[in-house]
PDB file of N, CA, C and O in Angstrom, chain B, residues numbered from 101:
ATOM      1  N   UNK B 101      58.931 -10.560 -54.842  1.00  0.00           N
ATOM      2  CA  UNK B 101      57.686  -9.884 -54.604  1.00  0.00           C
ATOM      3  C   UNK B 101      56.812 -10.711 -53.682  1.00  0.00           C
ATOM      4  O   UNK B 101      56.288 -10.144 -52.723  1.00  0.00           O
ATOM      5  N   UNK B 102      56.570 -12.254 -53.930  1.00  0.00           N
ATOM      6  CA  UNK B 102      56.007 -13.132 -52.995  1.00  0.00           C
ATOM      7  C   UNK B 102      56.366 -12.809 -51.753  1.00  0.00           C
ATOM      8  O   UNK B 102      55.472 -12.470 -50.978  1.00  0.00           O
ATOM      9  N   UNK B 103      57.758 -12.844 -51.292  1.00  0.00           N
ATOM     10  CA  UNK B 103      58.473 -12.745 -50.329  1.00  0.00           C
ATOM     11  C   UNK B 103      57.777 -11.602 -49.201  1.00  0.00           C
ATOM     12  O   UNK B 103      57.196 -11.678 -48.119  1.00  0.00           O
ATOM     13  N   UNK B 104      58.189 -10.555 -50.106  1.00  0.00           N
ATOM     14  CA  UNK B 104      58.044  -9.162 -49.397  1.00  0.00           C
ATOM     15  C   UNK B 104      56.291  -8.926 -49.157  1.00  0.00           C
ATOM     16  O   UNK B 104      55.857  -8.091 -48.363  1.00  0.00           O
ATOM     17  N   UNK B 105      55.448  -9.786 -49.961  1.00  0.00           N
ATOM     18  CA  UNK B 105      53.899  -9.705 -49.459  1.00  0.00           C
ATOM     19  C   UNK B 105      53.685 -10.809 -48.434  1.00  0.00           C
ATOM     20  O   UNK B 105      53.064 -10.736 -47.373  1.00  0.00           O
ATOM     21  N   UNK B 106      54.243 -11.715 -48.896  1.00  0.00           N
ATOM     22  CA  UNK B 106      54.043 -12.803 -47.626  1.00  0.00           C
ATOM     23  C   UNK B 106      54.304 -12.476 -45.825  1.00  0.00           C
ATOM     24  O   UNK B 106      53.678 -12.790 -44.812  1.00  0.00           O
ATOM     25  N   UNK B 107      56.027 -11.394 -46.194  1.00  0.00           N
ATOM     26  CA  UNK B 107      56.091 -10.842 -44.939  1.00  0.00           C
ATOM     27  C   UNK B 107      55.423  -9.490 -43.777  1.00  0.00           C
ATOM     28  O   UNK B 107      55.626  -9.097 -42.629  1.00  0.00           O
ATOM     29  N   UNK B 108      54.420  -9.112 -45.117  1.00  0.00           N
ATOM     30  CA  UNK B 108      54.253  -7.231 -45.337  1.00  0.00           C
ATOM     31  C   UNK B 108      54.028  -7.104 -43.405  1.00  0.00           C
ATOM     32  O   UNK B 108      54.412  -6.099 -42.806  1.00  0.00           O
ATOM     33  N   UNK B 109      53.430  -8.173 -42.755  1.00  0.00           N
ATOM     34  CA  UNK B 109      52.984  -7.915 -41.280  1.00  0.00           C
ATOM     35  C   UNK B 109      53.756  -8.803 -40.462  1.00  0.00           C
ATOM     36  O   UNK B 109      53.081  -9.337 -39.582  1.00  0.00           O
ATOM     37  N   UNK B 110      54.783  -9.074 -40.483  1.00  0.00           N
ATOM     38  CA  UNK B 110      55.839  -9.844 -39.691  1.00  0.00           C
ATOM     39  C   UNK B 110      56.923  -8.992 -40.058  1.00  0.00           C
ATOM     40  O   UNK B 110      57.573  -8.880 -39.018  1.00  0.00           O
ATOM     41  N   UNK B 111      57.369  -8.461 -40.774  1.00  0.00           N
ATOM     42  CA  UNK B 111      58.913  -7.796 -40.969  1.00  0.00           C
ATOM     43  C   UNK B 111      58.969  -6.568 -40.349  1.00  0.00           C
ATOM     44  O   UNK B 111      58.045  -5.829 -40.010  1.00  0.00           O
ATOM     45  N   UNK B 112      60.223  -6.428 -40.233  1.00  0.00           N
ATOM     46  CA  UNK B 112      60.554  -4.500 -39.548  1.00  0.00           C
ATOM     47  C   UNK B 112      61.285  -3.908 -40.694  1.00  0.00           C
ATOM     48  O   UNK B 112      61.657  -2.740 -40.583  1.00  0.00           O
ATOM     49  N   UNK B 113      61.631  -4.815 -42.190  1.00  0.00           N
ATOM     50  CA  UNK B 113      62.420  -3.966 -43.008  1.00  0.00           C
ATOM     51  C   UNK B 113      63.538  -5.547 -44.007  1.00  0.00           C
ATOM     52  O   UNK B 113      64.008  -6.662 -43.778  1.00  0.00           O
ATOM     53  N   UNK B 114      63.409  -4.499 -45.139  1.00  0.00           N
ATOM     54  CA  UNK B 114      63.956  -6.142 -46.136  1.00  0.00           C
ATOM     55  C   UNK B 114      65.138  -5.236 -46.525  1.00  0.00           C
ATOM     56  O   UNK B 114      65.318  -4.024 -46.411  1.00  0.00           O
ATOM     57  N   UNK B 115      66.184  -6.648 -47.229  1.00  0.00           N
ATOM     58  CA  UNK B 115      66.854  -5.786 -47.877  1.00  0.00           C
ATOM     59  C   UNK B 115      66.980  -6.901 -49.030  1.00  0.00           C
ATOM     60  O   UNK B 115      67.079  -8.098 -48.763  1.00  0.00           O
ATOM     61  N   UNK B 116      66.964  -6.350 -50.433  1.00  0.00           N
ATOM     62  CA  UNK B 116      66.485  -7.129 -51.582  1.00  0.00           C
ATOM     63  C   UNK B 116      67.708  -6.618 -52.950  1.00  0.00           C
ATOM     64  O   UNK B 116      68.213  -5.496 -52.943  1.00  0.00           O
ATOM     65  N   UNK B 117      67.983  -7.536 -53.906  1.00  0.00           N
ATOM     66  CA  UNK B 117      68.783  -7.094 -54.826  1.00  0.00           C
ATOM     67  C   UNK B 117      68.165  -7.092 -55.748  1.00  0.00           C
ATOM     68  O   UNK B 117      67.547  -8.148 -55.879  1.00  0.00           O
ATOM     69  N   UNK B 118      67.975  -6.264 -56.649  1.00  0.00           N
ATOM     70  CA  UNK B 118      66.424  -6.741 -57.530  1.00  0.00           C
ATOM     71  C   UNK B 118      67.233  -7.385 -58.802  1.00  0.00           C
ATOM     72  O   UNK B 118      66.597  -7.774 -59.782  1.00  0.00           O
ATOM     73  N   UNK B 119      68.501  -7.471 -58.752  1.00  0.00           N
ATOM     74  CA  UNK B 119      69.296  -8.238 -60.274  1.00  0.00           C
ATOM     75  C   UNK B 119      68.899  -7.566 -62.023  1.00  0.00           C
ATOM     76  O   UNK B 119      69.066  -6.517 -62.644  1.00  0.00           O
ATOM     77  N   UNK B 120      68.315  -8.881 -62.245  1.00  0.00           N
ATOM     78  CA  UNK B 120      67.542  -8.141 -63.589  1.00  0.00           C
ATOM     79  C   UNK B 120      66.444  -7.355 -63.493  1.00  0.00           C
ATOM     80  O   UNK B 120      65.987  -6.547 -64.301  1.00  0.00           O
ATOM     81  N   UNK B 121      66.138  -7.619 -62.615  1.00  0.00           N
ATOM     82  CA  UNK B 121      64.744  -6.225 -62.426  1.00  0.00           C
ATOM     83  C   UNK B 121      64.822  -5.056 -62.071  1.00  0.00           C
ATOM     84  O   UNK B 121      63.921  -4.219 -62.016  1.00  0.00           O
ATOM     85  N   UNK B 122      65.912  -4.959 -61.815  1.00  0.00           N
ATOM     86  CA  UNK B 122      66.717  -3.473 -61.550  1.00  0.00           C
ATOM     87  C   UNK B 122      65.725  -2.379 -62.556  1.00  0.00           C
ATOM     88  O   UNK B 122      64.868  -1.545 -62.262  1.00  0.00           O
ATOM     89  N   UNK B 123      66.335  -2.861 -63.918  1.00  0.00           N
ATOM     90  CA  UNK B 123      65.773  -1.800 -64.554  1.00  0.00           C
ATOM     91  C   UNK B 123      64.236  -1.826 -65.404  1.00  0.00           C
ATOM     92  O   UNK B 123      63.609  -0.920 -65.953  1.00  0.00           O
ATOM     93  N   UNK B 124      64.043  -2.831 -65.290  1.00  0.00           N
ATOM     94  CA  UNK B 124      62.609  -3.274 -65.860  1.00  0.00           C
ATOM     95  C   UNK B 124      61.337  -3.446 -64.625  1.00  0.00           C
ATOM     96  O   UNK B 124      60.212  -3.590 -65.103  1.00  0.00           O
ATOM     97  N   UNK B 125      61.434  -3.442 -63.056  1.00  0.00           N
ATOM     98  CA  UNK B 125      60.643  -4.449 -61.959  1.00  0.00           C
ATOM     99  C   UNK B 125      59.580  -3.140 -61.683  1.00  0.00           C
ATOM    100  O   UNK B 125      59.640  -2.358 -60.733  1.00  0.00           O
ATOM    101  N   UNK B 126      58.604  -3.139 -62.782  1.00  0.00           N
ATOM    102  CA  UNK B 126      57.846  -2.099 -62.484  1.00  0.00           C
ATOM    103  C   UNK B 126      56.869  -2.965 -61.028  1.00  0.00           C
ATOM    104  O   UNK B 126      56.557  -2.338 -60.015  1.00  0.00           O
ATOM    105  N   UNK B 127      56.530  -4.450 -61.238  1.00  0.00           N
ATOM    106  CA  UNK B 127      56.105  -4.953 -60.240  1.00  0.00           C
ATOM    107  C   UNK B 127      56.632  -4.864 -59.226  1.00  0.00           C
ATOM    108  O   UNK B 127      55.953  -4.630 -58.226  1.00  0.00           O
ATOM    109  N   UNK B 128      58.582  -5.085 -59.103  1.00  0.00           N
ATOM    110  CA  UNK B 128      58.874  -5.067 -57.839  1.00  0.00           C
ATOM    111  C   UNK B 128      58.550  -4.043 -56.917  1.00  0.00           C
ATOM    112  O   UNK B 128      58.188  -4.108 -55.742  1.00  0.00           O
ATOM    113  N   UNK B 129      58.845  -2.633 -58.033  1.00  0.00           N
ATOM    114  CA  UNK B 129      58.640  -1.108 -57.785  1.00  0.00           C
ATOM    115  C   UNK B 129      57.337  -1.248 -57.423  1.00  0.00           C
ATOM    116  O   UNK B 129      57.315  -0.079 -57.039  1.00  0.00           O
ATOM    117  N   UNK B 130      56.258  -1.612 -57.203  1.00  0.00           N
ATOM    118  CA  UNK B 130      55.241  -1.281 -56.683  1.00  0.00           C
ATOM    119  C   UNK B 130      54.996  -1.946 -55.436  1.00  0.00           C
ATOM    120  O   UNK B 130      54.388  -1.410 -54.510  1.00  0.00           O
ATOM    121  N   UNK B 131      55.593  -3.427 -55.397  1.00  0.00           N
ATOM    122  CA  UNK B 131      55.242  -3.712 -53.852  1.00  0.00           C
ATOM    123  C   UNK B 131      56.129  -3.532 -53.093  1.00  0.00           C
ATOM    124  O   UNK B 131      55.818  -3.842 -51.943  1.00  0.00           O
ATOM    125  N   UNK B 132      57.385  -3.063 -53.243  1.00  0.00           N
ATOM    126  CA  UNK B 132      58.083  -2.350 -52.347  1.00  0.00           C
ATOM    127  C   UNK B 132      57.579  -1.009 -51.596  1.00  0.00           C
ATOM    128  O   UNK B 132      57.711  -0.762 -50.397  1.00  0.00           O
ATOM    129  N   UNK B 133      56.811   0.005 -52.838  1.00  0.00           N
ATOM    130  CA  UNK B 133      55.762   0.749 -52.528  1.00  0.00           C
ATOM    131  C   UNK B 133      55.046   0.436 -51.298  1.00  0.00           C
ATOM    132  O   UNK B 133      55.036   1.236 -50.363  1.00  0.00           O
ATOM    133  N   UNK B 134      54.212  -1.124 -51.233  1.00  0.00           N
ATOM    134  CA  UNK B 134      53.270  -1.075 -50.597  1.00  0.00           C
ATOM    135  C   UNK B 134      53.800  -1.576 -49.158  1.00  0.00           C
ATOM    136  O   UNK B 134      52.983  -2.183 -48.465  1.00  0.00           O
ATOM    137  N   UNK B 135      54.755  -1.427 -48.785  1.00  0.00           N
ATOM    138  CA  UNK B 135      55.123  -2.588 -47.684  1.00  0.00           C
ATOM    139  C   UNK B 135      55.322  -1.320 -47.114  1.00  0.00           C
ATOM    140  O   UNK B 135      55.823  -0.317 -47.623  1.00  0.00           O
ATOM    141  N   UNK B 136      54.703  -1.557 -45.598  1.00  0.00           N
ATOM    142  CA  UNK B 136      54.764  -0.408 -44.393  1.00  0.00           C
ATOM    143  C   UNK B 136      56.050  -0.570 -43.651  1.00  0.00           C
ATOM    144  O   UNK B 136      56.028  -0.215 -42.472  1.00  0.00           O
ATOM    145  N   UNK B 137      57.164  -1.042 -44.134  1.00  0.00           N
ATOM    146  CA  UNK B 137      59.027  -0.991 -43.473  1.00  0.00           C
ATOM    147  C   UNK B 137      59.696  -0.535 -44.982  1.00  0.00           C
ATOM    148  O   UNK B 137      59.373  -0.460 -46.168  1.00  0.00           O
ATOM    149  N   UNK B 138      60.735  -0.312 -44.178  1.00  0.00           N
ATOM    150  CA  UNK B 138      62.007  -0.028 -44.877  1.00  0.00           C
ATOM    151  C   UNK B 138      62.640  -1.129 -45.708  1.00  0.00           C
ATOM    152  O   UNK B 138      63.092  -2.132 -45.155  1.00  0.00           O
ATOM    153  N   UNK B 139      62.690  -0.934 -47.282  1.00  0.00           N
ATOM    154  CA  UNK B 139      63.202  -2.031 -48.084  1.00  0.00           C
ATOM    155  C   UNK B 139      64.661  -1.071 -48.308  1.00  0.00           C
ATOM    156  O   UNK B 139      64.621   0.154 -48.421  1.00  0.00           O
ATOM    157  N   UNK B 140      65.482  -1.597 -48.333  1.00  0.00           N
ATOM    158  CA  UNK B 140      67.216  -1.329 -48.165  1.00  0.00           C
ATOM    159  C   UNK B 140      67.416  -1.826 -50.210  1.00  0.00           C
ATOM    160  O   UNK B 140      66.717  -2.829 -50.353  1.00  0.00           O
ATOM    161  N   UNK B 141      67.992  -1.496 -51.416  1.00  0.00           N
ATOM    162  CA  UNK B 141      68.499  -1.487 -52.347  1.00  0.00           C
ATOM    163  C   UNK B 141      69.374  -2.483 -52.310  1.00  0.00           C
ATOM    164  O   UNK B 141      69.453  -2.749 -51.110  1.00  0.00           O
ATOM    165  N   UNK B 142      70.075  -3.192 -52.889  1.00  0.00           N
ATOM    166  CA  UNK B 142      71.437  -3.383 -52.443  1.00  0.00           C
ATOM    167  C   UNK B 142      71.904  -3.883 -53.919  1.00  0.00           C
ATOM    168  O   UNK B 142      71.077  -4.219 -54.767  1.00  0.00           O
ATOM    169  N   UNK B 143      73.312  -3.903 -54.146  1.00  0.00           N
ATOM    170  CA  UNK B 143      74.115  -4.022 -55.667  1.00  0.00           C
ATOM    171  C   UNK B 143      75.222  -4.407 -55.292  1.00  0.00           C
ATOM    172  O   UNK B 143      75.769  -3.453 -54.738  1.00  0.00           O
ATOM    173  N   UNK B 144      76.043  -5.539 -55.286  1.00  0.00           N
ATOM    174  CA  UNK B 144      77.379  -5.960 -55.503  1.00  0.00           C
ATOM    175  C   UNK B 144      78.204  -5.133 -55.638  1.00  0.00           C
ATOM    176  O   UNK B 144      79.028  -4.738 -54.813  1.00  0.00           O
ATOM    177  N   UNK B 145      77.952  -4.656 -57.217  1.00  0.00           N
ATOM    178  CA  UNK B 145      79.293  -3.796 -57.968  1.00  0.00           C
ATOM    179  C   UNK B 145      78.669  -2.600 -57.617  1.00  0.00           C
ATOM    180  O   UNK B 145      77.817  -2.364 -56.760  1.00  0.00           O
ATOM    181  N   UNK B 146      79.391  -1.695 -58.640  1.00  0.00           N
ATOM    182  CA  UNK B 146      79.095  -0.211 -58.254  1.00  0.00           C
ATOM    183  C   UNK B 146      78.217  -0.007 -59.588  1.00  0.00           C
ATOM    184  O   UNK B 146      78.658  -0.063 -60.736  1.00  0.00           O
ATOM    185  N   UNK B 147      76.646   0.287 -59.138  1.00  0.00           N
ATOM    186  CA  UNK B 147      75.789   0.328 -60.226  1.00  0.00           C
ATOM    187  C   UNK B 147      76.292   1.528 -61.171  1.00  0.00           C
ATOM    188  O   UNK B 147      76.034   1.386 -62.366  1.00  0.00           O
ATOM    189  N   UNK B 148      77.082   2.866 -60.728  1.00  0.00           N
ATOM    190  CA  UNK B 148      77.761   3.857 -61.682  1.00  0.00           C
ATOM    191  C   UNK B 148      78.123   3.292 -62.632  1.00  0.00           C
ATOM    192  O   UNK B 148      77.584   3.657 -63.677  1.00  0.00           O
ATOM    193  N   UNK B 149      79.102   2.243 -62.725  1.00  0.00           N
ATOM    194  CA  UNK B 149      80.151   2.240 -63.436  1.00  0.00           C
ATOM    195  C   UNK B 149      79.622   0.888 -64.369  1.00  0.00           C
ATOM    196  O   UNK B 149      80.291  -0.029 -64.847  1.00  0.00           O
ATOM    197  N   UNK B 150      78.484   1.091 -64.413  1.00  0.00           N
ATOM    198  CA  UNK B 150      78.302  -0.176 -65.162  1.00  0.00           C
ATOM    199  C   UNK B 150      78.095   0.768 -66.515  1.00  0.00           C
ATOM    200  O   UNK B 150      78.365   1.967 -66.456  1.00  0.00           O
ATOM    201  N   UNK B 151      77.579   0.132 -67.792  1.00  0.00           N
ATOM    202  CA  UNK B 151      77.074   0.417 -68.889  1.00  0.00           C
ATOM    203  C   UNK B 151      76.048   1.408 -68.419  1.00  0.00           C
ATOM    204  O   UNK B 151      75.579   1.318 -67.284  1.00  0.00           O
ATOM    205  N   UNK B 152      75.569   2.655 -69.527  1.00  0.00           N
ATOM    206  CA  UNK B 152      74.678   3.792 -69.287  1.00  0.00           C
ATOM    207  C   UNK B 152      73.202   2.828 -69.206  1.00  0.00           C
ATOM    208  O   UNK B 152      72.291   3.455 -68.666  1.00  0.00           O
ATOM    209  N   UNK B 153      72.951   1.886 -69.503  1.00  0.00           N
ATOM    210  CA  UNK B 153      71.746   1.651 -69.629  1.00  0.00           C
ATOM    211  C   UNK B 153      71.348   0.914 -68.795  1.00  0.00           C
ATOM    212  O   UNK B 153      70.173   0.684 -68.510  1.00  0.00           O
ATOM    213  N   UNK B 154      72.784   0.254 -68.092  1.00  0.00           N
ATOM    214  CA  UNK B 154      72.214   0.301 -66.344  1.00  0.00           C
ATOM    215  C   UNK B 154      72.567   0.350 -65.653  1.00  0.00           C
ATOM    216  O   UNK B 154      72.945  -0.518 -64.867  1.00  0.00           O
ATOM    217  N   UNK B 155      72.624   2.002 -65.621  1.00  0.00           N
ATOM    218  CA  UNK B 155      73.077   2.788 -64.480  1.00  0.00           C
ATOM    219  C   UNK B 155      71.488   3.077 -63.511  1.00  0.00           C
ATOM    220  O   UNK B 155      71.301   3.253 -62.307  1.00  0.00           O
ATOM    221  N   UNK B 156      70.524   3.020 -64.721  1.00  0.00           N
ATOM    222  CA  UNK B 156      69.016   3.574 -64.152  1.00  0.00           C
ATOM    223  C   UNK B 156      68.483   2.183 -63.600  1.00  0.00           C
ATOM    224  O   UNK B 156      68.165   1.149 -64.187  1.00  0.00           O
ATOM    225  N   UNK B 157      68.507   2.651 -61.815  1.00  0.00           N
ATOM    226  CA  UNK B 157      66.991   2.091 -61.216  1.00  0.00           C
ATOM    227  C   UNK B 157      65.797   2.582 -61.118  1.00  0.00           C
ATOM    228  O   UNK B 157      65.315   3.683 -60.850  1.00  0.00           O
ATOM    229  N   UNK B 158      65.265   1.155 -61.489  1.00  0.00           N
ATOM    230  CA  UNK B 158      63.562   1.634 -61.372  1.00  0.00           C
ATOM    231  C   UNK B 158      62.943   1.668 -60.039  1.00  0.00           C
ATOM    232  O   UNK B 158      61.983   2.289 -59.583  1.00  0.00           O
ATOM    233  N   UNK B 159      63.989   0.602 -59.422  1.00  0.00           N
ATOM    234  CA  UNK B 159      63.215   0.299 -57.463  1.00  0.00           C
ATOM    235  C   UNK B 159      63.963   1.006 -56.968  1.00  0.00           C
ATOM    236  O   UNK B 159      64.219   0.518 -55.867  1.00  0.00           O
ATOM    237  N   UNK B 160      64.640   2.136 -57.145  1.00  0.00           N
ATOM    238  CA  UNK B 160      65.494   3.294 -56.576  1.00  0.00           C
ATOM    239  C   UNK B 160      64.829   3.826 -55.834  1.00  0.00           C
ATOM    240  O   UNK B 160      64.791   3.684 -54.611  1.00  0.00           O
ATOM    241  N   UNK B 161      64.175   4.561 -56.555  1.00  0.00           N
ATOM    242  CA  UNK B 161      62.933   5.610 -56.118  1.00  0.00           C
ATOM    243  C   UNK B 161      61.628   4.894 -55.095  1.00  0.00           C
ATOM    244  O   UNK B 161      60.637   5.608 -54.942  1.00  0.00           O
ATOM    245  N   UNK B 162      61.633   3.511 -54.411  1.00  0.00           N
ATOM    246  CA  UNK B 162      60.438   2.965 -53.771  1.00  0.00           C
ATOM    247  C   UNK B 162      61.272   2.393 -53.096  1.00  0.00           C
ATOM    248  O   UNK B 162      60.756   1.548 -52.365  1.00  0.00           O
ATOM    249  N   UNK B 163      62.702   2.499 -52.981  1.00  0.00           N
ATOM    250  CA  UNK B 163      63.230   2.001 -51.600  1.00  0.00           C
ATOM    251  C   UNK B 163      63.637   2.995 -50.677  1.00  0.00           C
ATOM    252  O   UNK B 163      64.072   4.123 -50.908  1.00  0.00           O
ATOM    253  N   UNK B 164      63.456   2.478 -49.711  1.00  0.00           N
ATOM    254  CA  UNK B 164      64.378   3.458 -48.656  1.00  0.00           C
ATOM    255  C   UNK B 164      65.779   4.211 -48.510  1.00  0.00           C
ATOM    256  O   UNK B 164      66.021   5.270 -47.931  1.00  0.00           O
ATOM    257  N   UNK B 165      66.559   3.423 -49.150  1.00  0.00           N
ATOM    258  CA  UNK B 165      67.760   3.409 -49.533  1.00  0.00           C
ATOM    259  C   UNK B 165      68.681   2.513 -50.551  1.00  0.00           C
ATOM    260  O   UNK B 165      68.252   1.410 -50.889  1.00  0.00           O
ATOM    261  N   UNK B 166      69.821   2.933 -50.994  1.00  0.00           N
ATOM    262  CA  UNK B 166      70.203   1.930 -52.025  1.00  0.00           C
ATOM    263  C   UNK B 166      71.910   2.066 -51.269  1.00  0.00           C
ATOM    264  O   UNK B 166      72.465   3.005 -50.699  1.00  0.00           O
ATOM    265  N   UNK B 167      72.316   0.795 -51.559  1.00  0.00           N
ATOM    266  CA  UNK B 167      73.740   0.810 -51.393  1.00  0.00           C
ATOM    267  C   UNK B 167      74.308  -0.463 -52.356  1.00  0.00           C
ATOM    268  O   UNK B 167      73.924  -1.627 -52.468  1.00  0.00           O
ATOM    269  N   UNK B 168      75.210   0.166 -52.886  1.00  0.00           N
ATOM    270  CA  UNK B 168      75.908  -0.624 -54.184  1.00  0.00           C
ATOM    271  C   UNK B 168      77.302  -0.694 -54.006  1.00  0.00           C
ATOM    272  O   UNK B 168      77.801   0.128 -53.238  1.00  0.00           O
ATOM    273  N   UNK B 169      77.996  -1.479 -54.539  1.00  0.00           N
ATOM    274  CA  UNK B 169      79.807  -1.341 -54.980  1.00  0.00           C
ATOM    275  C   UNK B 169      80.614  -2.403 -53.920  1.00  0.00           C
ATOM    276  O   UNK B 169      81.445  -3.223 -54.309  1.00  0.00           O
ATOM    277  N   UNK B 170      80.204  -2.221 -52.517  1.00  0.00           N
ATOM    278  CA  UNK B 170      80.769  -3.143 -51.370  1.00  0.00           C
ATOM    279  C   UNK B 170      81.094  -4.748 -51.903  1.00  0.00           C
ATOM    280  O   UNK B 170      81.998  -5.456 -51.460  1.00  0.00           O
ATOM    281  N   UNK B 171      80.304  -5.052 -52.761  1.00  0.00           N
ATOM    282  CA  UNK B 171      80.287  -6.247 -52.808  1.00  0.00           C
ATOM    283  C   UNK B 171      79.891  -7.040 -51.692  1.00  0.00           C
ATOM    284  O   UNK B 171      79.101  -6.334 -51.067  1.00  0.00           O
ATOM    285  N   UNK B 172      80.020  -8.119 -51.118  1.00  0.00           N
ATOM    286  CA  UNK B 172      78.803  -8.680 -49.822  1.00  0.00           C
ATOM    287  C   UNK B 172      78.776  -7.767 -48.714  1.00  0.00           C
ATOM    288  O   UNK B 172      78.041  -7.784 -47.727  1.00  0.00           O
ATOM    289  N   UNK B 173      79.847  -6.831 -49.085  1.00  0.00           N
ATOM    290  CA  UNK B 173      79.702  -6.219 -47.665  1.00  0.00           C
ATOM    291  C   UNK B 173      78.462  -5.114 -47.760  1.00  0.00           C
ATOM    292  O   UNK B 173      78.176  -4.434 -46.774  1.00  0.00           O
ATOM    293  N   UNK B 174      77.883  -5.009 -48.780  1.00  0.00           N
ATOM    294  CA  UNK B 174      76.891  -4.337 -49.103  1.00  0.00           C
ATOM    295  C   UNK B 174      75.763  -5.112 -48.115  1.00  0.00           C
ATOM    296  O   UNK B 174      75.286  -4.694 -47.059  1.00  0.00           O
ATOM    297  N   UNK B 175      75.590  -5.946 -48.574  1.00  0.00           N
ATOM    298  CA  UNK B 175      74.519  -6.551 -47.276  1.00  0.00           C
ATOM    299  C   UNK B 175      74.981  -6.506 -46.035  1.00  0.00           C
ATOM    300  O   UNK B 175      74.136  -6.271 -45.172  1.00  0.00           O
ATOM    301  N   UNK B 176      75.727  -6.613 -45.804  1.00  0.00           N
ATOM    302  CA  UNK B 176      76.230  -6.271 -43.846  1.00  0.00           C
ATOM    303  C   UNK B 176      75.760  -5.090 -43.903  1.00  0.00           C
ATOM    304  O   UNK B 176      74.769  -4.907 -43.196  1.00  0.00           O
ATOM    305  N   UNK B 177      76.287  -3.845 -44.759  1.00  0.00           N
ATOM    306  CA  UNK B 177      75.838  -2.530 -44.484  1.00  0.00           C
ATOM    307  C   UNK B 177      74.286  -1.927 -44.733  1.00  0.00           C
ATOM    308  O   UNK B 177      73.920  -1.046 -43.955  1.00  0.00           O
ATOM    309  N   UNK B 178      73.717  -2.197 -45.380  1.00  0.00           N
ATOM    310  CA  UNK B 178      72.133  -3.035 -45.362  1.00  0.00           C
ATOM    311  C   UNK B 178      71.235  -3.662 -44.550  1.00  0.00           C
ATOM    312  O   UNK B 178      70.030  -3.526 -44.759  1.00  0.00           O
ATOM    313  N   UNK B 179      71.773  -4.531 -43.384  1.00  0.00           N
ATOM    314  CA  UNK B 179      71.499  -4.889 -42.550  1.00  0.00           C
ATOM    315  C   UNK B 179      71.830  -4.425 -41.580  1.00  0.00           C
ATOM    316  O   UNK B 179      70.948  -4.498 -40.724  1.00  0.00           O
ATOM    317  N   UNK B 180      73.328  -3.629 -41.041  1.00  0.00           N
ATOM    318  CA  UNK B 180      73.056  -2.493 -40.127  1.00  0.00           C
ATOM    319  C   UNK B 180      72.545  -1.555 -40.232  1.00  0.00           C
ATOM    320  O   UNK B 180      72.757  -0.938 -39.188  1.00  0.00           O
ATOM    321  N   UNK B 181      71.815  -0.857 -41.019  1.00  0.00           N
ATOM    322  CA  UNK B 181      71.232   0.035 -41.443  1.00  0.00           C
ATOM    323  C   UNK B 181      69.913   0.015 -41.079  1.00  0.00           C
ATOM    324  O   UNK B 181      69.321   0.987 -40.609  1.00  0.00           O
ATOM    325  N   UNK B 182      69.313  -1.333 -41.330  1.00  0.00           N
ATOM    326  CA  UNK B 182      67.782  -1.770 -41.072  1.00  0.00           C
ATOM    327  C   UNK B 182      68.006  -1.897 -39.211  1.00  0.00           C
ATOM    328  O   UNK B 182      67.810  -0.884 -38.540  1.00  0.00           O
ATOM    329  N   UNK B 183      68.152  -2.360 -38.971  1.00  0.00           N
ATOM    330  CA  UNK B 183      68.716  -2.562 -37.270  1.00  0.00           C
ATOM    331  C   UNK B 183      68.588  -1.097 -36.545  1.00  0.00           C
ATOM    332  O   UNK B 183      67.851  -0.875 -35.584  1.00  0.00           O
ATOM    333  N   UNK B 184      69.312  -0.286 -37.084  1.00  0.00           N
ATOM    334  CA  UNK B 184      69.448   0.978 -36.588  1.00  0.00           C
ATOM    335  C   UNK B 184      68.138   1.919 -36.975  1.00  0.00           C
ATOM    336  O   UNK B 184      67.805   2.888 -36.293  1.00  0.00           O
ATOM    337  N   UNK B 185      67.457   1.496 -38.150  1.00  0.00           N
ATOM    338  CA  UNK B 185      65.878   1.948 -38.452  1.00  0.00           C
ATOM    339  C   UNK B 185      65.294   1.761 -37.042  1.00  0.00           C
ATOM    340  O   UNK B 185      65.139   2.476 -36.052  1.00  0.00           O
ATOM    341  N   UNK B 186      64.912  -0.145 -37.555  1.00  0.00           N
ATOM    342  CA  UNK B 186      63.666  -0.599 -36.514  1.00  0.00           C
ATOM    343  C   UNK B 186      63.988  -0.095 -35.141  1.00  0.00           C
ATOM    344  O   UNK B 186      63.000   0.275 -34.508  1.00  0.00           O
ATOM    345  N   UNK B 187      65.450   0.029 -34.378  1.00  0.00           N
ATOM    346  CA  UNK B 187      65.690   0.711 -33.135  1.00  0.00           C
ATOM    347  C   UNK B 187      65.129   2.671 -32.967  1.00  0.00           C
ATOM    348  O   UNK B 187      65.213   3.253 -31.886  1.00  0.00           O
ATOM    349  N   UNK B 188      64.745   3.176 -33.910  1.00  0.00           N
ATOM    350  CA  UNK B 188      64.128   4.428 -33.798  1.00  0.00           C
ATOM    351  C   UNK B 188      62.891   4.459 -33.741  1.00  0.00           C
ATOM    352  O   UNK B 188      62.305   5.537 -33.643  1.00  0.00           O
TER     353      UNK B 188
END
């Protein structure tokens, strides 16, 4: 959250894993809210197939997008993604 306020007027777009805050980051969920770029989701495994109770994101809904399951390649695809934003 520091991160993403520290950058809110230097960045074109984050891409963040929220881990344990996945399902609890009502804070993260809000300053992702407030940041005027594109925050990108991102998940290792495949958030489906985990246990029902966390399958639910809370920073789902205040990111731009979510991409899960790739494993690191999730961030490559995350980061081309943001690239191809800030270029529109």
């Amino acid at each position: 959250m520091d991160a993403l306020h520290e950058h809110i007027d230097k960045a074109a777009g984050a891409v963040i894993n929220p881990a344990g805050l996945t399902q609890h980051g009502v804070s993260l969920h809000d300053a992702i809210k407030a940041m005027p770029f594109p925050v990108i989701e991102v998940h290792l495994s495949n958030i489906a197939a985990r246990e029902e109770w966390r399958r639910h994101s809370i920073v789902s809904s205040a990111a731009k997008g979510t991409i899960h399951g790739l494993g690191w390649r999730s961030y490559a695809a995350a980061l081309r993604v943001l690239v191809e934003m800030a270029g529109d």
